[in-house]
C-alpha positions in Angstrom: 91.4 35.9 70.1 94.0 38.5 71.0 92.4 42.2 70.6 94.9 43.3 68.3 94.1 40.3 66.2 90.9 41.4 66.0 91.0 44.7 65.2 89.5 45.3 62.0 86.7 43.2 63.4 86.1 45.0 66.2 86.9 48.6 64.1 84.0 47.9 61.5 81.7 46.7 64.1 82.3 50.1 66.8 81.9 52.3 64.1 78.0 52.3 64.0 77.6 52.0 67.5 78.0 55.8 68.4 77.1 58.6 66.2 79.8 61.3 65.5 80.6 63.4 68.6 79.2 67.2 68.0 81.2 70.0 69.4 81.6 69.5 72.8 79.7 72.4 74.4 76.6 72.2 71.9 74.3 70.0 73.6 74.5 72.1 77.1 76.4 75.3 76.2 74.0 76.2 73.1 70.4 76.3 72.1 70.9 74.2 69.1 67.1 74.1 68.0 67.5 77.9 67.8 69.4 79.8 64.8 70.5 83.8 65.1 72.0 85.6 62.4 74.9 88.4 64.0 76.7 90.7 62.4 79.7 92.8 62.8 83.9 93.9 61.6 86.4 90.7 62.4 88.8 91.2 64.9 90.6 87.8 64.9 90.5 84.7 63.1 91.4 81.9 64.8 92.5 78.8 62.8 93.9 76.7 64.9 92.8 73.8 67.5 90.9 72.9 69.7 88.2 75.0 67.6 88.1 77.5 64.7 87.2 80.7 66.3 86.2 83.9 64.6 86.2 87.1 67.1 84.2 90.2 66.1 82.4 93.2 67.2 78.7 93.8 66.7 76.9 97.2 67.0 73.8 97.5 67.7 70.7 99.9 67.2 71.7 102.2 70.0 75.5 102.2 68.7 77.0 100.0 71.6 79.4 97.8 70.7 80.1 94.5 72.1 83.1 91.8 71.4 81.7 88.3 70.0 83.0 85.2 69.5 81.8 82.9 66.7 83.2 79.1 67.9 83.3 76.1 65.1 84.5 72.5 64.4 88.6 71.8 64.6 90.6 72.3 62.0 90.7 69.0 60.4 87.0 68.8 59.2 87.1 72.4 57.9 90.1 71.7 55.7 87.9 69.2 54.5 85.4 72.3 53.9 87.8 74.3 52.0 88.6 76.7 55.3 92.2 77.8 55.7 94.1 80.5 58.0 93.3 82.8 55.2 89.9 82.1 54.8 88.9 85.5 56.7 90.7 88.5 57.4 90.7 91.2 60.2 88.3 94.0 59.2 85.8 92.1 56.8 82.3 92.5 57.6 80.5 89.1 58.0 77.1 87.9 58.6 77.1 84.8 60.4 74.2 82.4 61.2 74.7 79.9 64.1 73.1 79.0 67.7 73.0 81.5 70.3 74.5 80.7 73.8 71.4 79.2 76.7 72.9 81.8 78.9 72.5 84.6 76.2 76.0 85.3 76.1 77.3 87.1 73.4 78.5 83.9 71.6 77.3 81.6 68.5 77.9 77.8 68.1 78.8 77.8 63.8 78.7 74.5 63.7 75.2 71.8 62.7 74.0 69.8 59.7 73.7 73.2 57.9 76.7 74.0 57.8 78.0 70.3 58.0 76.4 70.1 54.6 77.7 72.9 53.1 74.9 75.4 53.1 75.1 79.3 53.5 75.8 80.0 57.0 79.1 82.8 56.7 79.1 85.6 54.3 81.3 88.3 53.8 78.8 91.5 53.7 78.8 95.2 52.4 77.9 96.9 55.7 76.4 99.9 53.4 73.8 98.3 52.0 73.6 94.2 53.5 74.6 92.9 50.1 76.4 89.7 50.1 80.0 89.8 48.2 81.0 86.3 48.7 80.0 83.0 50.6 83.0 81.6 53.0 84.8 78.7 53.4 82.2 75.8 51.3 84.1 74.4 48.8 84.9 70.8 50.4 88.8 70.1 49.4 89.7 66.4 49.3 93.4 65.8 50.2 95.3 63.3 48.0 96.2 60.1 50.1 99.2 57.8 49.2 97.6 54.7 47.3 100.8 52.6 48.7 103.3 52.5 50.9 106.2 50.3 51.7 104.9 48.3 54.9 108.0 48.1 56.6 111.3 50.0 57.3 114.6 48.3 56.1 115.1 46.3 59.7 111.6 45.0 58.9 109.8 46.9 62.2 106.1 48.4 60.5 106.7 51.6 58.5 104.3 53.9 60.7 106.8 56.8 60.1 104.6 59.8 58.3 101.6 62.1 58.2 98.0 60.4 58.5 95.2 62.2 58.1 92.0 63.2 60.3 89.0 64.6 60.1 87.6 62.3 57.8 83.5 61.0 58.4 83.8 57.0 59.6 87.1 56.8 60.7 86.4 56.6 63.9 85.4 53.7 66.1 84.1 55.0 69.7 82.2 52.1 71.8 80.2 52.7 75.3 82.4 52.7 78.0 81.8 49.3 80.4 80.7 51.8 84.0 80.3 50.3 87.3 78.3 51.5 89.7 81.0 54.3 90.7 81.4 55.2 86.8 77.7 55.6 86.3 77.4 57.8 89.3 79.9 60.1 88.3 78.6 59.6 84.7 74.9 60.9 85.7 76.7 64.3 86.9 78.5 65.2 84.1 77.7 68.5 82.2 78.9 69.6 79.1 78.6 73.0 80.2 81.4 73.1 82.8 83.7 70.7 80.9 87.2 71.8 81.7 88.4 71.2 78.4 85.8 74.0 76.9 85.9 76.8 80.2 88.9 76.4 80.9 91.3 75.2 78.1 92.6 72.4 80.0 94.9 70.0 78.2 93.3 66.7 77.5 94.0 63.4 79.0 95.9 60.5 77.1 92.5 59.1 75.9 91.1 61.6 74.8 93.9 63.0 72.6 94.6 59.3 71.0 90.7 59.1 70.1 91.2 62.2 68.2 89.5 62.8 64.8 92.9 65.2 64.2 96.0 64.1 62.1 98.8 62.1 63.7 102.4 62.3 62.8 104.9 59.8 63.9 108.5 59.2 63.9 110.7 55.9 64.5 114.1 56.3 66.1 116.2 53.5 66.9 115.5 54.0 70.6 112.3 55.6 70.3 108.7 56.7 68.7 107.1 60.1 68.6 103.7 60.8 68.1 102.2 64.5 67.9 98.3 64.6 67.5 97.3 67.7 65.4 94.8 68.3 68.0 96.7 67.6 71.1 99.4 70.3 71.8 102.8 68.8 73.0 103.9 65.7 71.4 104.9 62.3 72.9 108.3 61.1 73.0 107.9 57.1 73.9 111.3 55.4 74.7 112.0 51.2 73.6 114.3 50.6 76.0 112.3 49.8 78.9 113.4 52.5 81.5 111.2 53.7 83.9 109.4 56.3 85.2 111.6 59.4 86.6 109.3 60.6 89.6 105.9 58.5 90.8 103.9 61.8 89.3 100.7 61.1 87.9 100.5 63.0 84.5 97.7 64.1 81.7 100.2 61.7 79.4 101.2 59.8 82.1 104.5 57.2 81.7 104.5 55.1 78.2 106.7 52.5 77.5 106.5 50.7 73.6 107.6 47.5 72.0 107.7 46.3 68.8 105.4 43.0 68.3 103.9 41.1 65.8 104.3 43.7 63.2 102.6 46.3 65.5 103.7 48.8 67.7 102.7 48.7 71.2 102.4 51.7 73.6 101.7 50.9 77.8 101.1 53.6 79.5 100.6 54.3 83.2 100.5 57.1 86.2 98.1 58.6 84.3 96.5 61.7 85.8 92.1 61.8 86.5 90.7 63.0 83.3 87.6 63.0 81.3 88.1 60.9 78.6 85.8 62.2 76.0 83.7 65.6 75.2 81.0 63.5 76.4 82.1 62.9 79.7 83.3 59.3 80.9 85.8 60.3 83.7 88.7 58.0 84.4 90.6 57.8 87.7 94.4 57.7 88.3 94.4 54.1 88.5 93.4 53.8 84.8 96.2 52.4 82.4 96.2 52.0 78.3 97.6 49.8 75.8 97.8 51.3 72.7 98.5 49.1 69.0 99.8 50.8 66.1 99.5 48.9 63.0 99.3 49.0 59.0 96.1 47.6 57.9 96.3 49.0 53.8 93.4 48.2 51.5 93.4 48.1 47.7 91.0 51.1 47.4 91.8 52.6 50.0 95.2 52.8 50.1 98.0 53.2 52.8 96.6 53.3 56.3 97.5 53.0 60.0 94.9 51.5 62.1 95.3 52.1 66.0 93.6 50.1 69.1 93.4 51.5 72.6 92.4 49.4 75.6 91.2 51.1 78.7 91.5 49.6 81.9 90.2 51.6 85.5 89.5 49.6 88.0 87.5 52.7 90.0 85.4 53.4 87.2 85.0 50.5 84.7 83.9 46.6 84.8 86.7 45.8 82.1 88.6 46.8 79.2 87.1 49.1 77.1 88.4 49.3 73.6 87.9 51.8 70.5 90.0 52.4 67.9 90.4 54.8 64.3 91.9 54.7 61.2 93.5 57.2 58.9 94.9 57.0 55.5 98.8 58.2 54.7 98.8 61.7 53.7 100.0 62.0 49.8 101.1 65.6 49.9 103.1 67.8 52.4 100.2 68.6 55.6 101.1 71.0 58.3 100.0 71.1 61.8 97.3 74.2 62.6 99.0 74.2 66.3 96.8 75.0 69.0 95.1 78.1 70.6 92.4 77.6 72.4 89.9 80.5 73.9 87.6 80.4 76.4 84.1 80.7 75.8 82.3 84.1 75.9 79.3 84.2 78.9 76.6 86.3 79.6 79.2 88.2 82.3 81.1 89.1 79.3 78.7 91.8 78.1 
């Protein structure tokens, strides 16, 4: 059976075999069996992507003052919370609960089954006397999805033209990649810590901006499809005419070519650039190619969705294709993009 035949079997099947990915620093970055409670006047709020980021200063018992940065989830699963760009404001006074930095830096990971669940873990404080005036950001916001949507566009080619939504608990399908010997190897030395997505902002890879949990927004031209990921900065401009590649450069997005087929759209891309293709790792080499499938896959209750495949091929670092694939529901109402501004983590140095 063709593996975009069998999507939806393969999509309900991946979806239990790995747990949601935490933040991607959490595990090596942060103490998470630890919890500190901080402090301190805003500076910044940060609501944009790759993380929610709330800068402030703390002062402590001897009157020194030191900059902080308080990092959370992306922006899709805090709408979901009820966060917004105006959530905080510069100069509030905030007490914040969260897990300190292993390397003591002056730095708290807001993000856990706590606050996950909604429980208290962000207050707006008077400094005068410690008394909380208002709990931040928990009152979880449901966006209205489209319960139907016309499946095709007037020259009958699948009507994936629109908003679809992210961030939503499930709709994700991640599988193990298939390592060799030379993938497990470079596997068994990954650390979170020193992921170059998290110290150094760098822009991720093809795989890991189509696995996102963000939004996706796409538009079909006669001659081309583009596809912006909340998440992933830049959008992609894919052509249908078959042309190829301009230089033999090897690029995060490498060179994509799509085709319309069987009521799906179908992305090939190539001269992809070494990246790590996850927050937990899993590099691929510059030999690694993709096909993505776009396709509508609606449901009675749940309503107007777009289902997407990717197969990974590598032959450095994989024994075969490795496939995973999401789904998100059409967004009902007007959404738009957060945009990205990422920050670089605070360390101990920082003090």
């Amino acid at each position: 059976m063709r593996y975009q035949e069998s999507l939806s079997v393969f999509f309900l099947a991946a979806l239990g075999m790995i747990p949601a990915y935490a933040h991607h620093a959490a595990s090596a970055s942060f103490d998470v069996t630890e919890n500190v409670v901080i402090e301190g006047y805003v500076n910044e709020f940060i609501f944009k992507n790759p993380h929610v980021n709330i800068i402030f200063t703390v002062t402590d018992d001897d009157g020194v003052e030191t900059q902080w940065m308080a990092t959370a989830p992306a922006t899709a699963p805090m709408r979901r919370w009820g966060w917004t760009e105006d959530t905080i404001q510069e100069g509030q006074y905030l007490r914040l609960e969260g897990h300190p930095r292993r390397d003591g830096g002056p730095m708290i990971l807001i993000e856990g089954q706590a606050f996950r669940e909604g429980r208290d873990t962000v207050f707006e404080v008077d400094p005068a006397d410690g008394s909380v005036i208002r709990t931040l950001g928990m009152n979880r916001v449901e966006r209205r999805v489209a319960d139907s949507l016309p499946l095709t566009l007037s020259d009958s080619r699948p009507n994936l033209t629109g908003t679809w939504l992210g961030g939503r608990p499930g709709s994700t399908g991640r599988t193990p990649p298939p390592l060799n010997e030379a993938g497990r190897a470079i596997q068994a030395e990954f650390d979170a810590a020193t992921d170059p997505a998290f110290t150094e902002c760098q822009d991720p890879g093809l795989v890991r901006t189509v696995m996102t949990i963000h939004s996706v927004k796409i538009e079909q031209s006669d001659d081309r499809v583009g596809i912006t990921f909340e998440g992933g900065g830049n959008g992609r401009v894919i052509y249908l005419d078959g042309r190829g590649p301009e230089t033999d450069e090897h690029t995060r997005l490498g060179h994509a070519l799509a085709r319309y087929e069987n009521g799906a759209l179908v992305i090939e891309t190539t001269q992809l650039a070494s990246r790590l293709s996850s927050i937990n790792g899993y590099l691929l080499s510059d030999q690694a190619t993709t096909v993505e499938t776009y396709r509508r896959a609606d449901d009675p209750e749940l309503g107007a969705r777009l289902e997407m495949s990717v197969v990974v091929t590598d032959p450095v670092y994989l024994d075969g294709p490795w496939e995973m694939g999401w789904q998100k529901p059409y967004a009902a109402d007007e959404y738009e993009f957060t945009g990205v501004d990422c920050r670089v983590p605070f360390r101990a140095s920082s003090n």
